[in-house]
DRENTIDREN-995566 format. One record per residue: y, x, z of N, C-alpha, C in turn. Coordinates in pm, whole numbers, padded with zeros to 5 digits, always signed. Layout:
REM DRENTIDREN-995566
YXZYXZYXZ/...
//
This chain:
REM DRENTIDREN-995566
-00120+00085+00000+00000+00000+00000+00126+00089+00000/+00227+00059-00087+00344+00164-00107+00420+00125+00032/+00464+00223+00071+00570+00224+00240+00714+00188+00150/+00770+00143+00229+00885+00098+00209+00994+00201+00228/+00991+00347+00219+01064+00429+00215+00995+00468+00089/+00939+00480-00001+00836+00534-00114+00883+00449-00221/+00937+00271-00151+01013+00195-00273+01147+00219-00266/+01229+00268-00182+01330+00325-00166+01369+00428-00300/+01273+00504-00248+01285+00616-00323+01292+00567-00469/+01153+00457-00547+01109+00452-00652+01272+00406-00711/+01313+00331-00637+01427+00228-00639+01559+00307-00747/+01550+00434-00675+01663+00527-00657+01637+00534-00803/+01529+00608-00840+01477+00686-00975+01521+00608-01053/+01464+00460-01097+01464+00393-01177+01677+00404-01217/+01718+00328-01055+01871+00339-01082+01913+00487-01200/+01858+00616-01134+01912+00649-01217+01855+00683-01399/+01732+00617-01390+01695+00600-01524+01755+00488-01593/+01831+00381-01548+01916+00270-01607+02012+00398-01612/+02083+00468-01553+02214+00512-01566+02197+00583-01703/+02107+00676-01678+02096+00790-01815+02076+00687-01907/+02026+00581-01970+01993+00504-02066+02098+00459-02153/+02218+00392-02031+02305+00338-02086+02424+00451-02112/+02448+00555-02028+02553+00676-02042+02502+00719-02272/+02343+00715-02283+02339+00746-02404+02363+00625-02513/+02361+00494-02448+02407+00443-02521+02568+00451-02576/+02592+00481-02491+02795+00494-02515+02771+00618-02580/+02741+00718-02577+02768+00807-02624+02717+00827-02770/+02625+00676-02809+02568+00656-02963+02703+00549-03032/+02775+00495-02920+02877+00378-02974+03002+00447-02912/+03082+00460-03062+03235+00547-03049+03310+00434-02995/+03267+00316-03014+03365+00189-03060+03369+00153-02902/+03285+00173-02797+03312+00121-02662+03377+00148-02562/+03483+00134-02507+03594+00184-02364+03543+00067-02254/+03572+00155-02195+03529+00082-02035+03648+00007-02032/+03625-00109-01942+03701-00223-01944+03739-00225-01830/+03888-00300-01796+03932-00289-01656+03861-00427-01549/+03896-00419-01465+03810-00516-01400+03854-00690-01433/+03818-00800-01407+03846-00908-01470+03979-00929-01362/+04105-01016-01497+04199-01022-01415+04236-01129-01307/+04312-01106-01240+04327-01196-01111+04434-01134-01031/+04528-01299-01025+04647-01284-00929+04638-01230-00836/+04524-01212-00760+04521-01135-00636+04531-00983-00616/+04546-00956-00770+04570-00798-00752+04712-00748-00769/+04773-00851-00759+04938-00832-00724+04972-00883-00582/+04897-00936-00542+04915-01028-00401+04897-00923-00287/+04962-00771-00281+04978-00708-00185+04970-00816+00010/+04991-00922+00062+04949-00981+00107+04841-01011+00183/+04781-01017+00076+04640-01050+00049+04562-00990+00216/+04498-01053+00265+04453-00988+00417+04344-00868+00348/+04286-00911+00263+04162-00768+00221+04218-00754+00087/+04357-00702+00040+04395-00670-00056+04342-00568-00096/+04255-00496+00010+04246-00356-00064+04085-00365-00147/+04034-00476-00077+03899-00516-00173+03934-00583-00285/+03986-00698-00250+04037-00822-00341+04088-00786-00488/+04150-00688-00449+04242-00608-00623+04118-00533-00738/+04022-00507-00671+03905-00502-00783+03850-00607-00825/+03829-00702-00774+03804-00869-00895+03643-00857-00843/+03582-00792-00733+03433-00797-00759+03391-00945-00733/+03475-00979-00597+03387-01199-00620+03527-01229-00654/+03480-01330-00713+03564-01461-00756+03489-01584-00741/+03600-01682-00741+03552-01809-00741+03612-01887-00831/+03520-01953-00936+03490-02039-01059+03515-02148-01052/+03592-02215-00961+03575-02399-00963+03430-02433-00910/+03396-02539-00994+03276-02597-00947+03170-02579-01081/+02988-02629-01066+02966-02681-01141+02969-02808-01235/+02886-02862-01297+02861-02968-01339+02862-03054-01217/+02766-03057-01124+02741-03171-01023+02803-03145-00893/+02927-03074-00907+03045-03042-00744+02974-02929-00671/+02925-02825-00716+02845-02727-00630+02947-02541-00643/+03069-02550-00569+03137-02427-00602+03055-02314-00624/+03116-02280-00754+03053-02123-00826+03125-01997-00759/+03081-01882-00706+03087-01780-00644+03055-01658-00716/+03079-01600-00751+03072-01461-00853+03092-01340-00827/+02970-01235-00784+02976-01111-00731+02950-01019-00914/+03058-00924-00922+03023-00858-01047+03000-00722-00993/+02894-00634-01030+02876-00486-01011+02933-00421-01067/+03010-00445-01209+03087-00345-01287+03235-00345-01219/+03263-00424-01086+03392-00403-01083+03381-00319-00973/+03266-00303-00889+03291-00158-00731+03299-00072-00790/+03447-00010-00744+03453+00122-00772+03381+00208-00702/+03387+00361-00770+03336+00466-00659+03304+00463-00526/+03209+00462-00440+03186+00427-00322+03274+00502-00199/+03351+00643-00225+03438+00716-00170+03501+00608-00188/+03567+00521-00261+03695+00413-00294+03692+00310-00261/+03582+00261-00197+03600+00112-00135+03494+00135+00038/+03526+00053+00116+03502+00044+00231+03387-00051+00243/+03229-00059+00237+03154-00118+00186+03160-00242+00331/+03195-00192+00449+03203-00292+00576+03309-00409+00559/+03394-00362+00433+03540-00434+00443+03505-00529+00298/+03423-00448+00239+03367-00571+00128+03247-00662+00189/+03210-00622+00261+03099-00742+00314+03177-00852+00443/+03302-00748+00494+03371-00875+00541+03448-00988+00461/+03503-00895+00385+03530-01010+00240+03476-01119+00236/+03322-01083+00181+03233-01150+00123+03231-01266+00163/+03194-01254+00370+03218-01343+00431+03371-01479+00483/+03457-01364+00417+03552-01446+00441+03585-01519+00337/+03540-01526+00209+03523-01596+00115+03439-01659+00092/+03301-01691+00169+03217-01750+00179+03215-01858+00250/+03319-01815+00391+03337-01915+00521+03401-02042+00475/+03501-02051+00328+03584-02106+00330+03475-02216+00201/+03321-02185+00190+03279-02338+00085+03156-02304+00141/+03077-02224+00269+02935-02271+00332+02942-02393+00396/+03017-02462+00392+03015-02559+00476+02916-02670+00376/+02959-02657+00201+02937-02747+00122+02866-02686+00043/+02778-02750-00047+02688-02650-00149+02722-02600-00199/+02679-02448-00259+02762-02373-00339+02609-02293-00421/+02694-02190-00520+02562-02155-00595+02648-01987-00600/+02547-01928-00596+02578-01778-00601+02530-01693-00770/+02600-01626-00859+02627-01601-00973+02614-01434-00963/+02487-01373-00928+02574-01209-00939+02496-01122-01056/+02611-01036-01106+02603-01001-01239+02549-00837-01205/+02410-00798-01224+02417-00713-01213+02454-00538-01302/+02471-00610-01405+02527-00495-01486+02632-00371-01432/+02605-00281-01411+02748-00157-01416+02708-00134-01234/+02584-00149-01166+02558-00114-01067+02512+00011-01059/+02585+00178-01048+02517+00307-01031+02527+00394-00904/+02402+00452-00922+02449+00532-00807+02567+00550-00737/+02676+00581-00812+02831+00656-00792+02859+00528-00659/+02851+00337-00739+02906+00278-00672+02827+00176-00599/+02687+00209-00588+02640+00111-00495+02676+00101-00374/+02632+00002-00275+02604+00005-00153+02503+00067-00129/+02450+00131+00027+02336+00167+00014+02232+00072+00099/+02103+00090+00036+02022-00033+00102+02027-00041+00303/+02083+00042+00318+02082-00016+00510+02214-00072+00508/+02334-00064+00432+02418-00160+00398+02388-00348+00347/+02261-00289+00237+02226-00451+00185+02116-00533+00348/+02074-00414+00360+01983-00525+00485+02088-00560+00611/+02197-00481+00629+02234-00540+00719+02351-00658+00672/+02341-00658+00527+02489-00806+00489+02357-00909+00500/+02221-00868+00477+02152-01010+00452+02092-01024+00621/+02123-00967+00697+02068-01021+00851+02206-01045+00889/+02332-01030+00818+02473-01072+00876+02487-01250+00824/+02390-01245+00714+02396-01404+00631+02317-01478+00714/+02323-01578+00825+02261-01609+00869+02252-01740+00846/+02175-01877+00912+02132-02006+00852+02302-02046+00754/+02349-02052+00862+02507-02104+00802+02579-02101+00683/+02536-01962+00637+02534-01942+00469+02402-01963+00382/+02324-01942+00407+02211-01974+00357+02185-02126+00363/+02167-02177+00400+02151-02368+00423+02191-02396+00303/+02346-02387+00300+02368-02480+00163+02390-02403+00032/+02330-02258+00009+02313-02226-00103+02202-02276-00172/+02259-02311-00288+02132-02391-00395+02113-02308-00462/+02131-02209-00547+02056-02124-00632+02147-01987-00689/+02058-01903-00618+02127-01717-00678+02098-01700-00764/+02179-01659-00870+02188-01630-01047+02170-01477-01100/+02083-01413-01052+02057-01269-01098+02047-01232-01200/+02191-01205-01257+02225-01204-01446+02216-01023-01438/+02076-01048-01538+02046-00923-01627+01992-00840-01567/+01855-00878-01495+01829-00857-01356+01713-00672-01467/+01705-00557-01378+01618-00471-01412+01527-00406-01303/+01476-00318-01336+01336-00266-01275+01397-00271-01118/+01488-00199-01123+01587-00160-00992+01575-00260-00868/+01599-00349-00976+01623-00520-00882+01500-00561-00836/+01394-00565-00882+01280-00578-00874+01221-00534-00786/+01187-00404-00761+01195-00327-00661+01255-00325-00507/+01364-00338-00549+01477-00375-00372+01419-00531-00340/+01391-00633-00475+01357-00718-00397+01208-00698-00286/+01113-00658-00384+01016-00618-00266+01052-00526-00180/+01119-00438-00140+01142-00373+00008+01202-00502+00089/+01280-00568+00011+01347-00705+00111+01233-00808+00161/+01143-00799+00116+01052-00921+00087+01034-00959+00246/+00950-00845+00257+00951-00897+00467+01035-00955+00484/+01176-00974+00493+01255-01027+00544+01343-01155+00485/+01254-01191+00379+01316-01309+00301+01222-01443+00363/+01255-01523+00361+01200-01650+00398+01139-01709+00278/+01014-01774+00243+00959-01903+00141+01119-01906+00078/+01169-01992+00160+01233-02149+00127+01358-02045+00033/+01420-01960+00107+01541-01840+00059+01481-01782-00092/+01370-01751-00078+01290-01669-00179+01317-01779-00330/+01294-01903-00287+01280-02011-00401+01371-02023-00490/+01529-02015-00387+01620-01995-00469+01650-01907-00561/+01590-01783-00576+01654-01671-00674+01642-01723-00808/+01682-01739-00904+01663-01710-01031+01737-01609-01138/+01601-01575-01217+01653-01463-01284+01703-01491-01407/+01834-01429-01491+01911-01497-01601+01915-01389-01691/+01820-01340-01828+01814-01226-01857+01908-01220-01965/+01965-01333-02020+02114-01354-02081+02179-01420-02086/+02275-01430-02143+02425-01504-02063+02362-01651-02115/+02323-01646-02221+02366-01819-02296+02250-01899-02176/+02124-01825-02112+02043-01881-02039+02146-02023-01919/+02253-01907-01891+02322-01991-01750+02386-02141-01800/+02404-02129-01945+02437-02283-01968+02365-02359-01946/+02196-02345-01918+02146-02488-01924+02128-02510-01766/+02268-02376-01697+02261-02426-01534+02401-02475-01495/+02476-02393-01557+02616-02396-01500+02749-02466-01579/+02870-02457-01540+02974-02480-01642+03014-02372-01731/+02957-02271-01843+02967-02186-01836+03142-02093-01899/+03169-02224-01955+03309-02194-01954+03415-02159-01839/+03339-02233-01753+03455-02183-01603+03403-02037-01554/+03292-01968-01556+03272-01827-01568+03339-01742-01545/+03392-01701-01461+03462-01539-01465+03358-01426-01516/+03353-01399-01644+03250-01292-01678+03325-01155-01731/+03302-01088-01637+03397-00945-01700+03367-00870-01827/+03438-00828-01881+03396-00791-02083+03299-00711-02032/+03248-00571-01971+03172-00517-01973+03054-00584-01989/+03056-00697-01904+02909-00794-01888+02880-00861-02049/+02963-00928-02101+02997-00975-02234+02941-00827-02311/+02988-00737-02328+02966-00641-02412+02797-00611-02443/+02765-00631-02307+02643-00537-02248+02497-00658-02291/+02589-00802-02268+02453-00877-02347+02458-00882-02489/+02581-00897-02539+02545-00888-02700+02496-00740-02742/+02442-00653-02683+02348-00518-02685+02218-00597-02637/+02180-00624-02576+02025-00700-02539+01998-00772-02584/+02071-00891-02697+02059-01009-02771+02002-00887-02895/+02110-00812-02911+02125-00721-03063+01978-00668-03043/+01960-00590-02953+01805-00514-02959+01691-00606-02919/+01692-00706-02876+01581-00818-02899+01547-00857-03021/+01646-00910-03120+01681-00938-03238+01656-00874-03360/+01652-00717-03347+01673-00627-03405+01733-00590-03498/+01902-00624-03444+02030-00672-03530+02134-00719-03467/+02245-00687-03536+02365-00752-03433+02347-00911-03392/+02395-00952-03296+02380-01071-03271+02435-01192-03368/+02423-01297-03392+02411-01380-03501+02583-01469-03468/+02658-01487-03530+02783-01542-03499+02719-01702-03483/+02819-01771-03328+02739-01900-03329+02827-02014-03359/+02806-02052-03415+02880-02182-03524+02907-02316-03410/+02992-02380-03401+03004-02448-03291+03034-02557-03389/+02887-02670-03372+02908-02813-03423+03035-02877-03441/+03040-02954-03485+03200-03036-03472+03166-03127-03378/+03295-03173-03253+03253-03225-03177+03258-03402-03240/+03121-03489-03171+03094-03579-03231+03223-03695-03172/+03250-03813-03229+03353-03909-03187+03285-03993-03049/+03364-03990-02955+03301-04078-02815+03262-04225-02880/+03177-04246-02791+03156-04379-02777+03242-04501-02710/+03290-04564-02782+03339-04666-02751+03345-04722-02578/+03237-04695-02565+03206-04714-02371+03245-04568-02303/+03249-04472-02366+03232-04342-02334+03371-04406-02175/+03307-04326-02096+03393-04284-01959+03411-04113-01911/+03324-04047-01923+03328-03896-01887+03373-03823-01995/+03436-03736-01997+03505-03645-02087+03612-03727-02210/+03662-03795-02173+03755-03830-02261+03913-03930-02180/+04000-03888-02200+04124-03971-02181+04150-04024-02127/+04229-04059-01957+04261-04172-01909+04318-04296-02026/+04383-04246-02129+04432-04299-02201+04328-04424-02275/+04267-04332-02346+04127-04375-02424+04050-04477-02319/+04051-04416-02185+03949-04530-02076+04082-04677-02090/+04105-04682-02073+04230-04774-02087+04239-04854-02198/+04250-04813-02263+04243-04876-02429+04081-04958-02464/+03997-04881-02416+03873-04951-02423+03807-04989-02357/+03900-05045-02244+03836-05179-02077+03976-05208-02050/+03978-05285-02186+04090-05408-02176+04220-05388-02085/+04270-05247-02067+04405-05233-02036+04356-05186-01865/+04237-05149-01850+04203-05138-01663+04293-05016-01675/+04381-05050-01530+04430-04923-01499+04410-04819-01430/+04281-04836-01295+04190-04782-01246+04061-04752-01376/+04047-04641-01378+03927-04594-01479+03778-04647-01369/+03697-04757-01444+03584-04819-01368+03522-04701-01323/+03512-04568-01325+03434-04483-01235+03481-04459-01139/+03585-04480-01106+03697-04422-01007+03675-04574-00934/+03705-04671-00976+03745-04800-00902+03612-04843-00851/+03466-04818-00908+03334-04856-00845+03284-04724-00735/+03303-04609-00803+03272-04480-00631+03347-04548-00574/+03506-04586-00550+03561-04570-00479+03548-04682-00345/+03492-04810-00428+03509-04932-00373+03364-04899-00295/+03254-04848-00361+03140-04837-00344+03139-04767-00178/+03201-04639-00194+03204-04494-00068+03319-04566+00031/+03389-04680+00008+03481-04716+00143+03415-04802+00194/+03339-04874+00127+03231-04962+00179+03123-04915+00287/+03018-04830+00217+02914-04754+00263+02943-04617+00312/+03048-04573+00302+03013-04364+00295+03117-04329+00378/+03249-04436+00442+03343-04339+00529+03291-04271+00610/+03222-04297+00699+03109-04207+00839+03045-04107+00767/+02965-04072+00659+02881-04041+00626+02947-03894+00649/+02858-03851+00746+02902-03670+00769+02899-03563+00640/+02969-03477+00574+02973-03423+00499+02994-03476+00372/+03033-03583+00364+03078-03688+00240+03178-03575+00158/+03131-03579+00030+03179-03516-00101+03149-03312-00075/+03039-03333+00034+03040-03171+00045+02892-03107-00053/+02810-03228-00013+02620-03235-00073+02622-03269-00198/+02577-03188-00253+02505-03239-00424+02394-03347-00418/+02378-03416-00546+02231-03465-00554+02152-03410-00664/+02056-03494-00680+01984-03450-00792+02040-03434-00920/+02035-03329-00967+02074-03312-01083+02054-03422-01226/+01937-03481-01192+01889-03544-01330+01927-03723-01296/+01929-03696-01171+01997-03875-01084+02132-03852-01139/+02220-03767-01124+02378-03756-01153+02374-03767-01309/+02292-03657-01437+02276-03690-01558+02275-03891-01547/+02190-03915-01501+02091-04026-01565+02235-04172-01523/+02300-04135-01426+02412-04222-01381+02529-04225-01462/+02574-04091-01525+02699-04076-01612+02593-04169-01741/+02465-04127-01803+02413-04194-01933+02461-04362-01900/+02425-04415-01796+02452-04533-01813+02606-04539-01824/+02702-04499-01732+02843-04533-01774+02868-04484-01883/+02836-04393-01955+02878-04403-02087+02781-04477-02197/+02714-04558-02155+02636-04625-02234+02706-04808-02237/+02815-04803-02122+02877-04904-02075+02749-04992-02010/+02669-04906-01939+02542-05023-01839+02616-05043-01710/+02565-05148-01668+02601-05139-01514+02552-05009-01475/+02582-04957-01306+02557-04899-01220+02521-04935-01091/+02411-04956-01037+02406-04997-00925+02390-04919-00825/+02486-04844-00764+02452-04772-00578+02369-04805-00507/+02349-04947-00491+02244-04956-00399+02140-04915-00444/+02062-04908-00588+01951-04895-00616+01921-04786-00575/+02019-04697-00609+02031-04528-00573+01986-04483-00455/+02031-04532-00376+01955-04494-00243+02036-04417-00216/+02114-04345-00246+02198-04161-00184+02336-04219-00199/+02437-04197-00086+02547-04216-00112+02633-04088-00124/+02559-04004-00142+02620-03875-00167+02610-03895-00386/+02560-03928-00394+02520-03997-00553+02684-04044-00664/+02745-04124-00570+02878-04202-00632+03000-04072-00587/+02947-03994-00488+03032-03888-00414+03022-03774-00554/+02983-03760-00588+02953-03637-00682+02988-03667-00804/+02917-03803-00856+02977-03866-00991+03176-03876-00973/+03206-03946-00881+03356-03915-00854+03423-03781-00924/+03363-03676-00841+03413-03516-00843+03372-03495-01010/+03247-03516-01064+03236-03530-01196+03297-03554-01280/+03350-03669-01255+03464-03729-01389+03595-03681-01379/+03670-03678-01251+03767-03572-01222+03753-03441-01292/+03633-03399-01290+03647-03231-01370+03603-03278-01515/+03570-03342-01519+03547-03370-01701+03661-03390-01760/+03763-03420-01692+03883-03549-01773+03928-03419-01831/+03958-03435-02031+04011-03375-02100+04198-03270-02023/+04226-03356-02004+04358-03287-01891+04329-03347-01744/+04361-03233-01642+04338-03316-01481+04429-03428-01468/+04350-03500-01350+04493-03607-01313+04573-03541-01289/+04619-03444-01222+04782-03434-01190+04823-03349-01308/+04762-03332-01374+04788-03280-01560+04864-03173-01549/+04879-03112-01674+04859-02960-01685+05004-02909-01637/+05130-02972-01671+05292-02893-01639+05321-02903-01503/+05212-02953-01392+05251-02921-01240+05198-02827-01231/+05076-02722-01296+05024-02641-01231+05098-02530-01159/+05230-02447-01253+05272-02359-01199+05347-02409-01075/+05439-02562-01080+05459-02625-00971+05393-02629-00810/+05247-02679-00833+05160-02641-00778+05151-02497-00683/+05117-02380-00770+05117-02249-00731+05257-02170-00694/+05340-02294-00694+05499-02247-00615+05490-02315-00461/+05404-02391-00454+05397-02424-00283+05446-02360-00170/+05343-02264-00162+05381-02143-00110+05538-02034-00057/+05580-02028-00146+05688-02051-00128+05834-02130-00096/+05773-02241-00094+05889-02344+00026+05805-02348+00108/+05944-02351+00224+05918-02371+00355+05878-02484+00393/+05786-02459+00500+05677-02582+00542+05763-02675+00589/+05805-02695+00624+05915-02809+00665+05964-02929+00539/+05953-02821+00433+05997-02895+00323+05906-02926+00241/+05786-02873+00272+05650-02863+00157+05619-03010+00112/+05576-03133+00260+05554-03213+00223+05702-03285+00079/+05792-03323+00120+05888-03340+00014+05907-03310-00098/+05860-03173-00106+05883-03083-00262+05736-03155-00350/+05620-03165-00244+05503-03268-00309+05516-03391-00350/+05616-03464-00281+05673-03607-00331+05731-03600-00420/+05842-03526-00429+05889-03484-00602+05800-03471-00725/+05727-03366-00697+05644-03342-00828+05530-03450-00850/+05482-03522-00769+05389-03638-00766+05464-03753-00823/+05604-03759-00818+05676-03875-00890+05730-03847-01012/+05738-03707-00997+05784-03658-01154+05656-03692-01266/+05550-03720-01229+05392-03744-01328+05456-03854-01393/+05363-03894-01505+05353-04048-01562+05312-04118-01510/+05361-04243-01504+05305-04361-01455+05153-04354-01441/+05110-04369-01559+04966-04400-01540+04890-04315-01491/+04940-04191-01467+04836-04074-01421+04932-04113-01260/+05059-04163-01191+05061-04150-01088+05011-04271-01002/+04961-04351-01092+04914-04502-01012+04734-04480-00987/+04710-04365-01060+04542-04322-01033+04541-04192-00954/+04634-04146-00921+04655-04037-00812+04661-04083-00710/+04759-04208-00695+04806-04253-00563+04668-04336-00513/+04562-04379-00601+04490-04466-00596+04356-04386-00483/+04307-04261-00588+04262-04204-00528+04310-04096-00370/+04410-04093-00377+04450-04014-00248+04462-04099-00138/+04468-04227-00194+04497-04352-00102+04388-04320-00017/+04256-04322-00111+04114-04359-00045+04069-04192+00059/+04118-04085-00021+04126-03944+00050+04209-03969+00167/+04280-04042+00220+04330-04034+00302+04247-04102+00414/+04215-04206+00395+04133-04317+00455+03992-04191+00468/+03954-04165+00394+03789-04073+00441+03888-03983+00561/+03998-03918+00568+04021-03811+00643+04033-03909+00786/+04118-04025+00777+04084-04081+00905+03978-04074+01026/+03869-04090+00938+03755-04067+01008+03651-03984+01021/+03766-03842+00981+03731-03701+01005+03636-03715+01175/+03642-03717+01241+03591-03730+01371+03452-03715+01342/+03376-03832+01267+03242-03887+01232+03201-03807+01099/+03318-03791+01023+03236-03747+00904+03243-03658+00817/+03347-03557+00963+03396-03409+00964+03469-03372+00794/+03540-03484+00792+03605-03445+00628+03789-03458+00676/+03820-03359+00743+03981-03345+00739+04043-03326+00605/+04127-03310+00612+04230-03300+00507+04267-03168+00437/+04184-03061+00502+04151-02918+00456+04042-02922+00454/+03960-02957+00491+03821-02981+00445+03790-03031+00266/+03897-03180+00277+03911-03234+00175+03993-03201+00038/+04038-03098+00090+04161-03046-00046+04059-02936-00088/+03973-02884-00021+03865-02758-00059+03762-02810-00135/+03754-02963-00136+03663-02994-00241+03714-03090-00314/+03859-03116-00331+03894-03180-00418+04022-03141-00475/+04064-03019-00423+04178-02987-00522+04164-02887-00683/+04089-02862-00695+04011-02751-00792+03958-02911-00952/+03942-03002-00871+03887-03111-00934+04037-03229-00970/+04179-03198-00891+04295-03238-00963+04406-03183-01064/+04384-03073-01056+04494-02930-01097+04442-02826-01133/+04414-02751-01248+04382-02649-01302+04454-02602-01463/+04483-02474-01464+04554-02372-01589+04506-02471-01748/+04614-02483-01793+04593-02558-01920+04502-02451-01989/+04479-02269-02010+04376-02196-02059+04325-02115-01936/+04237-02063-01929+04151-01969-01856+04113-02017-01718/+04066-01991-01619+03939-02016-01524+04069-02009-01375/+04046-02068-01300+04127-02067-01184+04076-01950-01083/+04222-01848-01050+04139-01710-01002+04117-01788-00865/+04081-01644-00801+04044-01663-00648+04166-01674-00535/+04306-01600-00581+04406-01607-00513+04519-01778-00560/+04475-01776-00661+04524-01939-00734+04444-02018-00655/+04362-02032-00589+04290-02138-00481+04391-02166-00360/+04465-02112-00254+04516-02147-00200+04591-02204-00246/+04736-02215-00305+04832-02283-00338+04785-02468-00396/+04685-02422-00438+04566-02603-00450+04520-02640-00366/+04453-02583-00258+04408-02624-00144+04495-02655-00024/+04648-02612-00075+04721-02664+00057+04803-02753+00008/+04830-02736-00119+04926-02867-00220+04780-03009-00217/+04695-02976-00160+04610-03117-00161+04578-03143-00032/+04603-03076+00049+04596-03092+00189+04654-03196+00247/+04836-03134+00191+04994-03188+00217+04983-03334+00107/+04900-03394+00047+04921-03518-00062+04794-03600+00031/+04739-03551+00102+04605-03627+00161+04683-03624+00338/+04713-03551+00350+04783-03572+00544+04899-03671+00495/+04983-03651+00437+05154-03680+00419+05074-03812+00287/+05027-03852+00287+05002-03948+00211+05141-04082+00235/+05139-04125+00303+05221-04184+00303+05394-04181+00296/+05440-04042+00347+05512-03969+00270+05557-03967+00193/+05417-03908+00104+05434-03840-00045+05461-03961-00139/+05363-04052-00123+05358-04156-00223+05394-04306-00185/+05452-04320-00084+05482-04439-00008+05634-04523-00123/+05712-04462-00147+05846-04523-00213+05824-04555-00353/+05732-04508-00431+05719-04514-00580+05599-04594-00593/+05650-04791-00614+05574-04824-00614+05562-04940-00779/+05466-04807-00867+05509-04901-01014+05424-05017-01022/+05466-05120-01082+05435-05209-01118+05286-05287-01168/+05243-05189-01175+05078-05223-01173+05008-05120-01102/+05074-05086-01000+05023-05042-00848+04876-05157-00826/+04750-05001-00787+04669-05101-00728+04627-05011-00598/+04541-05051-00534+04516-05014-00373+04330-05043-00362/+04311-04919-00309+04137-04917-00301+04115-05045-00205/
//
């Protein structure tokens, strides 16, 4: 039986047989420069409490998936030199970016490409971040994404093995190229650093035995007439007879004030993946929906967060964003107010389905007590799902200024949206 200092070792070799492999690949391709790390506001955000980790881009956070499960993204090509980063101060990181969505399901994304000797951690570093991960983070992770996983990985996993659990173990999956993660993730919301990009169209190319094939992107087909997910408040409107509540919004909503205010962790739990598919098929098939049949009231909780991130522009639509990410800078005294402004500055019809839904966000925070969903609780899983960059992926330092601009619209609710009351105002 190999000792676990003997896989150590094997561990090492292999690392540096990936290194020599790929050092000759660059040195066969004139055409390749190393790429800087992926960008993000936080590397100007001197601030920043772990600025001195944070400014290399190694995690980020992606929004959500498909079914409300925040994406988390560890990249290996962005640790620098191990003389250059403080490996205790990146695993406090880790955690302090972790603390702020273990509460709710989340899915872990790590890219292992551009991991070498120079900048690993070393393995009594990795065993002690995974005996630092204890139930609290582990519980509600649903599935680790080990993109471009090699011998290396393989290996460390068996020295870990003793110490992995069944149930922990189940989750890993391995992603040996990028296009694989679409049939898991959103893969457009992705923070994927070019190196990683570079490095699979080389493994597509030598699978292939040829450059990789340019991919032709269908024309997108015309919605359906019933269609509700991915298309238009506008369009929902026009085709259910002038409703000004979009029927997905007005049945979760009526549905979860009914049944789900108590319900502890309301809008934090995923469901089944193929129950959430099989629920949007009927609303866009224009079928009924029935909740009760469902059995899960976490079910209408997720479809909610769903259609919110589908909608072609967010509700609070695209020219508040930088608005938004100016929060921060007024003084708290004035914050709530400066939110009443820009919430009345919207269109009508996008502010009578804002007010509609925050109405009901407000009402779940009431009975924070029972069903532990405050109003920072609640902006952490629902502001990412009102407000996001008309192009590119919402960084990791762009999360606060959303999470406290939805905080201040869900506490100050009445406040914010109490005087502007248009004319086909409706109320959950």
């Amino acid at each position: 039986m190999t000792s676990s200092s003997d896989l150590e070792q094997l561990a090492e070799i292999e690392l540096q047989k990936e290194e020599e492999e790929e050092d000759e690949e660059v040195q066969r391709s004139v055409t390749d420069r190393p790429s800087a790390p992926p960008s993000s506001s936080v590397s100007s955000d001197s601030s920043h409490p772990y600025y001195d980790v944070a400014r290399h881009g190694i995690i980020q956070v992606s929004g959500d998936d498909n079914y409300g499960r925040k994406l988390i993204i560890f990249s290996s090509c962005c640790l620098p030199p191990s003389h250059q980063l403080n490996h205790q101060r990146l695993l406090q990181y880790l955690k302090f970016t972790l603390d702020q969505y273990v509460e709710m399901d989340y899915i872990l994304v790590y890219f292992h490409h551009g991991l070498k000797s120079s900048n690993k951690p070393s393995l009594k570093w990795l065993r002690e971040a995974y005996s630092e991960f204890d139930r609290k983070y582990k519980k509600n992770l649903k599935t680790l994404f080990v993109v471009h996983p090699t011998n290396f990985i393989r290996i460390v996993w068996n020295i870990f093995k003793p110490l992995i659990s069944h149930k922990f173990g189940k989750k890993l999956t391995y992603v040996n190229y990028l296009d694989e993660l679409r049939d898991h993730l959103n893969y457009e919301q992705l923070i994927i650093p070019p190196d990683v990009l570079r490095h699979d169209e080389k493994l597509r190319a030598a699978q292939k035995g040829g450059p990789p094939p340019s991919v032709k992107t269908p024309p997108p087909r015309p919605p359906l007439p019933t269609q509700q997910f991915g298309v238009s408040l506008q369009y929902i409107r026009e085709k259910n007879r002038g409703a000004i509540i979009p029927p997905v919004i007005h049945q979760t909503v009526t549905y979860l004030k009914e049944k789900g205010l108590r319900t502890e962790g309301l809008f934090r739990r995923s469901a089944r993946v193929q129950l959430i598919k099989d629920v949007q098929k009927l609303y866009n098939l224009g079928k009924p929906v029935n909740f009760d049949e469902v059995g899960d009231v976490h079910v209408p909780a997720v479809i909610l967060k769903t259609f919110l991130r589908e909608l072609p522009e967010p509700l609070l639509t695209f020219r508040v964003y930088n608005q938004v990410q100016e929060i921060l800078s007024v003084e708290s005294s004035l914050r709530a107010t400066r939110c009443k402004q820009i919430m009345e500055s919207l269109p009508e019809h996008h502010f009578i389905v804002v007010k509609y839904l925050l109405c009901f966000l407000h009402m779940v925070s009431t009975e924070s007590i029972v069903n532990k969903m405050s109003p920072s609780n609640l902006a952490c899983v629902f502001g990412v799902n009102l407000v996001w960059p008309r192009h590119g992926s919402i960084s990791l330092s762009a999360l606060t200024p959303i999470n406290i601009f939805t905080e201040l619209l869900i506490e100050h609710f009445h406040a914010v949206f109490g005087s502007r009351c248009p004319p086909g105002q409706v109320t959950p």
